[in-house]
C-alpha positions as a Markdown table, in Angstrom:
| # | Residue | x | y | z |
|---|---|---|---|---|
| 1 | Unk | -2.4 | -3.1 | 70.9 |
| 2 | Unk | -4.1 | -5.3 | 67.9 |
| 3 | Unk | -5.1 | -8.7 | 69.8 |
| 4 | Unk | -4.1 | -10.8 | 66.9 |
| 5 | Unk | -0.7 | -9.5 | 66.6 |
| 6 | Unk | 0.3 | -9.4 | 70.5 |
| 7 | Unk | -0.9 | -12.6 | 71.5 |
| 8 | Unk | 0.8 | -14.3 | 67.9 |
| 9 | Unk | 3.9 | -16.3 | 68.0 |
| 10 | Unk | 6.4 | -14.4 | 68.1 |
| 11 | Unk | 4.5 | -11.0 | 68.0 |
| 12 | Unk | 5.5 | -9.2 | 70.7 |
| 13 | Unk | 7.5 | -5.5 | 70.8 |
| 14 | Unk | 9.3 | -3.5 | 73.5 |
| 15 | Unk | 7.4 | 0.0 | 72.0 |
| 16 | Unk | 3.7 | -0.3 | 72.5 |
| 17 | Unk | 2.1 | -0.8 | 68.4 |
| 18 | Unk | 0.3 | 2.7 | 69.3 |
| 19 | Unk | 3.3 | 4.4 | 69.0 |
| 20 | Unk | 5.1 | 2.4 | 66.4 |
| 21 | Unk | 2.3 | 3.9 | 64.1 |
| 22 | Unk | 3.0 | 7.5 | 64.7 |
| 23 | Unk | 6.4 | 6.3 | 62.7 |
| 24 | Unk | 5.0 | 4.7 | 60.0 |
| 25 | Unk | 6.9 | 6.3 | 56.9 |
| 26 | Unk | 4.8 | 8.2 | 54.7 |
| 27 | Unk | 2.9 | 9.9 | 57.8 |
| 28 | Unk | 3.0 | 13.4 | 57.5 |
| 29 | Unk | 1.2 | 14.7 | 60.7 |
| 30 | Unk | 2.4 | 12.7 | 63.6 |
| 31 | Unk | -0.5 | 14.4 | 65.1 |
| 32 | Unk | -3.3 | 12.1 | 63.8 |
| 33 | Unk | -3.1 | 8.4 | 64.3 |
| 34 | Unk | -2.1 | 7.1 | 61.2 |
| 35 | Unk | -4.4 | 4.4 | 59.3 |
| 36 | Unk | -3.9 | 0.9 | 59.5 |
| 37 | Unk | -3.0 | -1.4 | 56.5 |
| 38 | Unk | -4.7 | -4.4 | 55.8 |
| 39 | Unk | -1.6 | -6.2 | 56.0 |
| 40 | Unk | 1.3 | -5.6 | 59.3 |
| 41 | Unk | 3.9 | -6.5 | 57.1 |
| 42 | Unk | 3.6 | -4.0 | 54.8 |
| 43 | Unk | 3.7 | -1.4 | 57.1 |
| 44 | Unk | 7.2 | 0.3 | 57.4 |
| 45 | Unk | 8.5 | 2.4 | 60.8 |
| 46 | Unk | 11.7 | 5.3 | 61.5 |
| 47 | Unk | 14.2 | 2.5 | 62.8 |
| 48 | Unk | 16.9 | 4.2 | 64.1 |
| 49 | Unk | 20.0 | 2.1 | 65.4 |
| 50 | Unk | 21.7 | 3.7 | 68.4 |
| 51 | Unk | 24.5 | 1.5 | 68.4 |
| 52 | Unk | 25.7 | 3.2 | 64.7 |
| 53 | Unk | 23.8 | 6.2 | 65.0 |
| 54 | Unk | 22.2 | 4.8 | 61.7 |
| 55 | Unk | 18.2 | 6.1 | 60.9 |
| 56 | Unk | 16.5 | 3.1 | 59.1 |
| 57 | Unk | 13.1 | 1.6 | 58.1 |
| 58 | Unk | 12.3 | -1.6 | 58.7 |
| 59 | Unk | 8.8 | -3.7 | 59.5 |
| 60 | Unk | 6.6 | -3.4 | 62.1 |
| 61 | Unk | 6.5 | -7.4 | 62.1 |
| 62 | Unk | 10.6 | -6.5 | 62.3 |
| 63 | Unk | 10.8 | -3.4 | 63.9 |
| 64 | Unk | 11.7 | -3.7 | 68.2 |
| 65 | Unk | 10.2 | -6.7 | 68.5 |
| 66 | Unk | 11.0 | -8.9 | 71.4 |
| 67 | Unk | 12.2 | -12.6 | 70.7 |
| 68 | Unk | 10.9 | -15.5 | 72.4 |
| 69 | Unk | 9.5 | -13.4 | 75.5 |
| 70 | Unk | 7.7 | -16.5 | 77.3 |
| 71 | Unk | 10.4 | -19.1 | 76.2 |
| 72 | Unk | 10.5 | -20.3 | 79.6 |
| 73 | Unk | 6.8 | -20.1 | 80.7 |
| 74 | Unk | 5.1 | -22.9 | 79.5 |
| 75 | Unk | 1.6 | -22.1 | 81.3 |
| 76 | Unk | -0.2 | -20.6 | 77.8 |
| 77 | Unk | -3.1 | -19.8 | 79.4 |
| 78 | Unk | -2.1 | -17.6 | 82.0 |
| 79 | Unk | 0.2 | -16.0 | 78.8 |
| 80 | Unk | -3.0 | -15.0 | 77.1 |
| 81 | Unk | -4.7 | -13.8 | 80.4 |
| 82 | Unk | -1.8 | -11.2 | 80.9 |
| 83 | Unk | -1.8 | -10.5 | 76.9 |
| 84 | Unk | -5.5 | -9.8 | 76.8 |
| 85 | Unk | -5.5 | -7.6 | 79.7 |
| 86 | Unk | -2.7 | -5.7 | 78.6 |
| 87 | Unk | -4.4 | -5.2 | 75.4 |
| 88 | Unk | -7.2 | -4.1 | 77.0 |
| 89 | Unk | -5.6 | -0.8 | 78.7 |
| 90 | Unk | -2.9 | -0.7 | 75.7 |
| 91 | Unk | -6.2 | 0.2 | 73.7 |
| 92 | Unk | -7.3 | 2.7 | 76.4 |
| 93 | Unk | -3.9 | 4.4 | 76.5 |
| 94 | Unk | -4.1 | 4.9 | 72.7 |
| 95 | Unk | -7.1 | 6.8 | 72.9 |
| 96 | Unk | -5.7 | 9.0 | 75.6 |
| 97 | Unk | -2.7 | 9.4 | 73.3 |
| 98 | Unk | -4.6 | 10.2 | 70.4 |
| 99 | Unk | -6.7 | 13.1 | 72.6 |
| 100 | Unk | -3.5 | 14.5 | 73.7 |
| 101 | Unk | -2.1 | 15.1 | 70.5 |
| 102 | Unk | -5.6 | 16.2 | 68.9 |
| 103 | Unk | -5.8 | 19.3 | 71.6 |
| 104 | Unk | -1.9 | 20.2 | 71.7 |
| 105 | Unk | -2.5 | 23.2 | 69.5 |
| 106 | Unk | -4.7 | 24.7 | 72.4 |
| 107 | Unk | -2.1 | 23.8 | 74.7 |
| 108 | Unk | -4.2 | 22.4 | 77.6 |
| 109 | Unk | -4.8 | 18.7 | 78.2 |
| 110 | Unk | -7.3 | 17.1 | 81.0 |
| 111 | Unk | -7.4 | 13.7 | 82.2 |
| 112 | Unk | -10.2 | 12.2 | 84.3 |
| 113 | Unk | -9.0 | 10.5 | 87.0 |
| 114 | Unk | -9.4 | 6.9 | 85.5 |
| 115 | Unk | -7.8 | 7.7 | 82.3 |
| 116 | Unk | -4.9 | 8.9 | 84.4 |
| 117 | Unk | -4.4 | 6.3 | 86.4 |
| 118 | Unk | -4.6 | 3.9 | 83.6 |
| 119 | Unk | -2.0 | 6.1 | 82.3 |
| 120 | Unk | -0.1 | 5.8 | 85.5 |
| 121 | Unk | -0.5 | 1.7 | 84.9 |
| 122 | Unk | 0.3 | 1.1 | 81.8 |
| 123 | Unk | 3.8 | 3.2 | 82.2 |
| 124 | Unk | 4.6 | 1.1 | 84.8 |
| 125 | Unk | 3.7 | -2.1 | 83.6 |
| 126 | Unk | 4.5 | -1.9 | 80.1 |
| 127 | Unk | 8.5 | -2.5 | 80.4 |
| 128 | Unk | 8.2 | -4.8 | 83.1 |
| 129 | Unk | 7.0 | -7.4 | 80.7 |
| 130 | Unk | 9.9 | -6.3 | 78.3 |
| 131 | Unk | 12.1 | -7.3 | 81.3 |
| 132 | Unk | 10.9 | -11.3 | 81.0 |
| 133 | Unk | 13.4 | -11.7 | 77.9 |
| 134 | Unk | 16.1 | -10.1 | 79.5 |
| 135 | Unk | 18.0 | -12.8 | 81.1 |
| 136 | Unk | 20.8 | -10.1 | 82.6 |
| 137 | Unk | 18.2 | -9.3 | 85.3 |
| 138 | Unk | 18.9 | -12.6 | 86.9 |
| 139 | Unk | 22.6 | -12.5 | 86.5 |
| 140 | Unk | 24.7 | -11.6 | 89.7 |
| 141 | Unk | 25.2 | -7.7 | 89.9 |
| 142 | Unk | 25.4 | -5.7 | 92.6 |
| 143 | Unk | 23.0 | -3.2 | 90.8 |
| 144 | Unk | 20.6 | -5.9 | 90.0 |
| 145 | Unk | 20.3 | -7.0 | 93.7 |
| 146 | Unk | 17.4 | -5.5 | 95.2 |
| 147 | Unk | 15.3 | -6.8 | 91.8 |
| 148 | Unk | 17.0 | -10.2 | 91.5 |
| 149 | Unk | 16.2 | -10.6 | 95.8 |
| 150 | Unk | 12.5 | -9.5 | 94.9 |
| 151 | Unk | 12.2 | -12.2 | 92.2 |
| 152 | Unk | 13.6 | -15.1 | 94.0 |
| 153 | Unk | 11.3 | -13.8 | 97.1 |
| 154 | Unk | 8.4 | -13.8 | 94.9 |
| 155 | Unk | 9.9 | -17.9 | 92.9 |
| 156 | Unk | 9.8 | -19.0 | 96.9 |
| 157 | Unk | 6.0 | -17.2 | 97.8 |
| 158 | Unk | 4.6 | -17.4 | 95.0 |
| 159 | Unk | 5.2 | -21.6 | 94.1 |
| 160 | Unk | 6.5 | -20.6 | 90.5 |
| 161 | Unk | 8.6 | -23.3 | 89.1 |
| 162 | Unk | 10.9 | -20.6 | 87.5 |
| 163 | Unk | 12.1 | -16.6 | 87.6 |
| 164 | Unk | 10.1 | -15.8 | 84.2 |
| 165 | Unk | 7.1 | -17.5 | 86.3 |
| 166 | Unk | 7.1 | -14.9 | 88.9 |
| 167 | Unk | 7.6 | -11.7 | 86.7 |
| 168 | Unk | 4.3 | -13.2 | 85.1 |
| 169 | Unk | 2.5 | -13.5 | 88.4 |
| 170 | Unk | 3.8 | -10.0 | 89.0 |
| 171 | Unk | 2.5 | -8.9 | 85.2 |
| 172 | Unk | -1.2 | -10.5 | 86.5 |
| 173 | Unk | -1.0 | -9.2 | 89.9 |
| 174 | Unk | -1.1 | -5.5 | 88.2 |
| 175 | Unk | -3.2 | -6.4 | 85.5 |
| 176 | Unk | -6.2 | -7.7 | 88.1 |
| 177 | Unk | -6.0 | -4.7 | 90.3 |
| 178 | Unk | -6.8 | -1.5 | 89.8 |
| 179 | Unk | -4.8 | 1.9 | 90.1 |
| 180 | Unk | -6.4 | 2.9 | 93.5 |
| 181 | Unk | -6.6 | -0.8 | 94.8 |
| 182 | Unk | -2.5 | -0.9 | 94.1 |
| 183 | Unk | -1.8 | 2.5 | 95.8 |
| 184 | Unk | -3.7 | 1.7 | 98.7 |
| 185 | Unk | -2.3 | -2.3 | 99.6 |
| 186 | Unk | 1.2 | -0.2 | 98.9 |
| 187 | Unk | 0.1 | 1.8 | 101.5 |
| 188 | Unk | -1.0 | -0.5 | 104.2 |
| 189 | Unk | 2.5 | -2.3 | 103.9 |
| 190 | Unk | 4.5 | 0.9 | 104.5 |
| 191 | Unk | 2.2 | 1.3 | 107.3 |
| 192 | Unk | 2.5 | -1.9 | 108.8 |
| 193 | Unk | 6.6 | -1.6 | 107.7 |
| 194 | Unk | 7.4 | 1.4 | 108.4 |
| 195 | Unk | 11.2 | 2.7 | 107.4 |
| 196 | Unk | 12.2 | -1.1 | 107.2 |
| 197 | Unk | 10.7 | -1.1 | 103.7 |
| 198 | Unk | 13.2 | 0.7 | 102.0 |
| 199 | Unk | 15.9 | -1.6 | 103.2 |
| 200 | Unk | 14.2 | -4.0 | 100.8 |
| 201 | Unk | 14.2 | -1.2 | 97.9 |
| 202 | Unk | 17.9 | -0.6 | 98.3 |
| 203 | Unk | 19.3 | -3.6 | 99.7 |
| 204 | Unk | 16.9 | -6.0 | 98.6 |
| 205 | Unk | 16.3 | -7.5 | 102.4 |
| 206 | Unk | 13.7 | -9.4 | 102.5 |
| 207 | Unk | 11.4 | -7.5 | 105.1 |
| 208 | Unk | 8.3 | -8.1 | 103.3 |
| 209 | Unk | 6.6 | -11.6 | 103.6 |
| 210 | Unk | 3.5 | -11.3 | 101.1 |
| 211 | Unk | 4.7 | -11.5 | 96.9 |
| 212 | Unk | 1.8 | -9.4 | 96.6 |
| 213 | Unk | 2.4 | -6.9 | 99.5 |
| 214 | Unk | 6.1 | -6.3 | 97.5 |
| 215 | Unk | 4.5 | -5.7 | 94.4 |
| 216 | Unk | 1.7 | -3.1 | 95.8 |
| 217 | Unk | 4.5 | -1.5 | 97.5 |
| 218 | Unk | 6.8 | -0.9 | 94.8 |
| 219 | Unk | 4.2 | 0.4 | 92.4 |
| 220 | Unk | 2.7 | 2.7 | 95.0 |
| 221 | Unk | 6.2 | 4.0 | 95.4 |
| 222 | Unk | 7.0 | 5.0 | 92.1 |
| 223 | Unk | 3.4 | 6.6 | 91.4 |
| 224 | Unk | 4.2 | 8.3 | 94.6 |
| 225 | Unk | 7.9 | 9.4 | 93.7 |
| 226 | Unk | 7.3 | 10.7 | 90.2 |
| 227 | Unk | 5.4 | 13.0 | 88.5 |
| 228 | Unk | 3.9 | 13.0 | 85.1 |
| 229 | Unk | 4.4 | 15.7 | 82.5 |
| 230 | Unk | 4.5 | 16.3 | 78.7 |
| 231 | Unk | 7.4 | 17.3 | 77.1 |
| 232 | Unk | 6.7 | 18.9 | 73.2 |
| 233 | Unk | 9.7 | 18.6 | 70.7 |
| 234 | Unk | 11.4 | 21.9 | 69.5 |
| 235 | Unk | 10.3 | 23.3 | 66.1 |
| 236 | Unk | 12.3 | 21.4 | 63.1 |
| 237 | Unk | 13.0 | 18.5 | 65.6 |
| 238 | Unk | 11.4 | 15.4 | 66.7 |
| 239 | Unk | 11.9 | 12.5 | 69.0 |
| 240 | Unk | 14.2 | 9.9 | 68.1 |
| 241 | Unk | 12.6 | 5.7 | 68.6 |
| 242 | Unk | 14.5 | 2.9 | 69.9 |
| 243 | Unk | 14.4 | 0.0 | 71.5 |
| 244 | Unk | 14.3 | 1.9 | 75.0 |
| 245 | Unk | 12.9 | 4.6 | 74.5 |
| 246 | Unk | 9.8 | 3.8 | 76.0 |
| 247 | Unk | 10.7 | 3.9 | 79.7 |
| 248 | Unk | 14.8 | 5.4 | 79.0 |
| 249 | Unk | 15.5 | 7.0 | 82.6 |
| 250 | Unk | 18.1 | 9.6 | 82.5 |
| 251 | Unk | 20.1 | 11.9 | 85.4 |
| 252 | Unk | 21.4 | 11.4 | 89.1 |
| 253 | Unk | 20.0 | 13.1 | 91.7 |
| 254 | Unk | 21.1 | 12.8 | 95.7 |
| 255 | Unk | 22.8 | 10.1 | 94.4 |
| 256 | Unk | 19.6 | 8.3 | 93.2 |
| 257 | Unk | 19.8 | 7.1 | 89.7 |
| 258 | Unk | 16.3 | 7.7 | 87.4 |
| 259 | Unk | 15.9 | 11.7 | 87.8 |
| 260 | Unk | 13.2 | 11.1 | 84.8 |
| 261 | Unk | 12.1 | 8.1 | 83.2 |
| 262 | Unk | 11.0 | 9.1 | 79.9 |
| 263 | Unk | 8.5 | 7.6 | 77.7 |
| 264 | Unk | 8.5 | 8.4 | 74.1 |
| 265 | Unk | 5.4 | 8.2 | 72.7 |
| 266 | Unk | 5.6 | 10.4 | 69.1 |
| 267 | Unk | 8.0 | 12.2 | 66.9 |
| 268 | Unk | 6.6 | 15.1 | 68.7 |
| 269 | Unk | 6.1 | 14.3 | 72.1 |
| 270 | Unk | 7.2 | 12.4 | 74.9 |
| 271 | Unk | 5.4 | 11.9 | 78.9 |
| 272 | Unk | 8.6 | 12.0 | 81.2 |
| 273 | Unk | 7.9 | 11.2 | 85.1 |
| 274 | Unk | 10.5 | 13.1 | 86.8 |
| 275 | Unk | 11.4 | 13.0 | 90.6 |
| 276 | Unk | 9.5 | 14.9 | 93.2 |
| 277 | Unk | 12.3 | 16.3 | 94.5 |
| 278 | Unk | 13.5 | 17.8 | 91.7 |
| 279 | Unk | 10.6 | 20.4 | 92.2 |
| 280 | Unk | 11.4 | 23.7 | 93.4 |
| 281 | Unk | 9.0 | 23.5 | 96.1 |
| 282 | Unk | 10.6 | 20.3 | 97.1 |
| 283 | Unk | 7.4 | 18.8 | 98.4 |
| 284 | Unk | 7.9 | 15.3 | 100.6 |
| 285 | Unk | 5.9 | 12.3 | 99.4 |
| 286 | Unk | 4.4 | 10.1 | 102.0 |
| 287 | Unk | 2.7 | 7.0 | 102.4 |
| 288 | Unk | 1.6 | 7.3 | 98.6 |
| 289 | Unk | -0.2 | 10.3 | 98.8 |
| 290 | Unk | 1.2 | 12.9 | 96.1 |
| 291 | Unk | 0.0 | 16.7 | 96.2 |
């Protein structure tokens, strides 16, 4: 992410800039990251409306961005704390993006195990923040519960003044810890929980005491549920952008919603985490430890 365009008024998207650059019209191999221009605005993206089914260009500066996103935190500093950070392993993530795509014609791809799990971060974190300017997540819907319960837990434990408050102190709690710091304070609080933990997942009880034990527990529960893979685009086709295509979860399984959440992150490939149960092996996941 380019710090002077995230952290601007106003200058914020819902598809990491990374990616929006691999659409830039006039790129001709999505496989090299495509130069920057002096100038943002005069940069044109692959808009692609899925309300009309219309393909478009538009702007970066106009393209997915996200409208007022802090409008109702006033606290700028801790704003540009979370902003800086999440620029920080944005840029990290781009250069594991780039490498992927440079060794795809040889078909074999290796992470180190902190490129992964900053990887494994960033998926997770990345829409979260998109989810501050969408005030349905605080309307009243059954769906919605287990979040909305979590939030207000976390307004009440965490003295924020406000819900937008909280999803920033849950934006900074990530942003401070690492990977194996979050997987393993997830850990301790199934431990210490037990079974009674999921009763906050689904019914959004509120069997957890510590903000910051919730928050270690639900990210160690999805690193631990899902695995990461690479999905390649058939020949003469491409993945399509929109606003939600960078975390879009698709399929039901055993009645669970989010099969695979998919994130899109060229016209040629896209890093799915899909279900561990969904395996043939069907290997059970415990305590955050993932064969």
């Amino acid at each position: 992410m380019d710090n002077d365009e995230s952290r601007s008024k106003d200058q914020y998207y819902c598809i990491p800039t990374f990616i929006l650059r691999r659409y830039q019209v006039g790129s001709d191999d999505e496989s090299k990251p495509f130069p920057r221009a002096t100038s943002s605005i005069a940069e044109h993206v692959h808009y692609f409306d899925a309300s009309n089914g219309v393909l478009d260009k538009r702007p970066i500066s106009q393209a997915y961005r996200i409208q007022d996103l802090y409008k109702a935190c006033q606290d700028a500093e801790a704003i540009n704390s979370v902003e800086l950070k999440l620029s920080e392993l944005e840029s990290r993530v781009a250069l594991i993006v780039d490498e992927l795509h440079a060794v795809l014609p040889g078909r074999v791809f290796t992470l180190k195990r902190g490129a992964l799990d900053d990887l494994r971060k960033f998926l997770f974190v990345f829409p979260l923040r998109h989810s501050l300017a969408n005030d349905s997540i605080f309307a009243a819907r059954p769906g919605l519960m287990p979040l909305q319960s979590w939030i207000n837990h976390c307004v009440q434990k965490c003295g924020c003044k406000s819900h937008s408050k909280a999803l920033l102190h849950l934006l900074q709690y990530h942003l401070d810890n690492s990977h194996t710091h979050l997987m393993a304070e997830g850990t301790k609080t199934f431990v210490k929980l037990g079974f009674d933990v999921y009763d906050w997942l689904k019914y959004g009880n509120n069997v957890v005491d510590d903000a910051n034990d919730m928050h270690a527990f639900a990210y160690m529960f999805d690193a631990s549920m899902y695995l990461p893979c690479i999905w390649e685009a058939a020949e003469g086709q491409e993945f399509v952008l929109t606003d939600r295509s960078f975390g879009l979860w698709e399929g039901v399984f055993n009645s669970s919603h989010c099969t695979h959440r998919v994130y899109v992150i060229s016209p040629r490939l896209a890093v799915p985490l899909g279900q561990y149960q969904t395996r043939s092996s069907h290997i059970s996941v415990w305590c955050g430890y993932a064969p």
